[in-house]
C-alpha positions as CSV (number, residue, x, y, z in Angstrom):
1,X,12.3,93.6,-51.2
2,X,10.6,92.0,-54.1
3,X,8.8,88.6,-54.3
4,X,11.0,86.6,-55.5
5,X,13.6,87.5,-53.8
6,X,11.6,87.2,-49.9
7,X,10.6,83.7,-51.4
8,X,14.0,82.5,-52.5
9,X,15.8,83.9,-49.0
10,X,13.0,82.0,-47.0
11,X,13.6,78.8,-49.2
12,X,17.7,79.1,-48.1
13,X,16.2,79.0,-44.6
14,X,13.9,76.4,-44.6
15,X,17.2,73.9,-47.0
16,X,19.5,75.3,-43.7
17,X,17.7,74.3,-40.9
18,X,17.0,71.0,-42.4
19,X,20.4,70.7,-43.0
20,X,21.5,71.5,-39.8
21,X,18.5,69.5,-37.8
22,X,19.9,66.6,-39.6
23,X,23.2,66.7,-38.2
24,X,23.9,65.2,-34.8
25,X,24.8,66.9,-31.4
26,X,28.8,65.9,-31.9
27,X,28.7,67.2,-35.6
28,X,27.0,70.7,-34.1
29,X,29.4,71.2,-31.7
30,X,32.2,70.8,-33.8
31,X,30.6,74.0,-36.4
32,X,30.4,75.3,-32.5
33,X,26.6,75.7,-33.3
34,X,23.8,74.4,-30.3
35,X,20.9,73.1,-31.4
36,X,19.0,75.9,-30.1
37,X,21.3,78.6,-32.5
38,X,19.8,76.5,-35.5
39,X,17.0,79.0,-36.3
40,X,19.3,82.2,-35.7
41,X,21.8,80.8,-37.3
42,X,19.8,79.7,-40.4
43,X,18.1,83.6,-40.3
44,X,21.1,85.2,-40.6
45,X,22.8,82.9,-43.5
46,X,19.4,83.6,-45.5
47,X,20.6,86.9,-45.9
């Protein structure tokens, strides 16, 4: 995997769990996502 492309995947991590840790409990629930998914969930949408 090249560089740029490792860099710009880890980037789309870090901008989804932001995202997602900004959101509140109720607004989680209702993507059906816990707040301890939020990592695995961001990993796999980095993809």
């Amino acid at each position: 995997m090249s560089m740029a492309r490792s860099f710009n995947n880890w980037m789309k991590y870090r901008q989804t769990v932001g995202e997602l840790n900004r959101m509140n409990s109720r607004e989680l629930a209702d993507l059906g996502i816990n707040r301890e998914d939020i990592r695995n969930v961001a990993r796999k949408a980095s993809k």
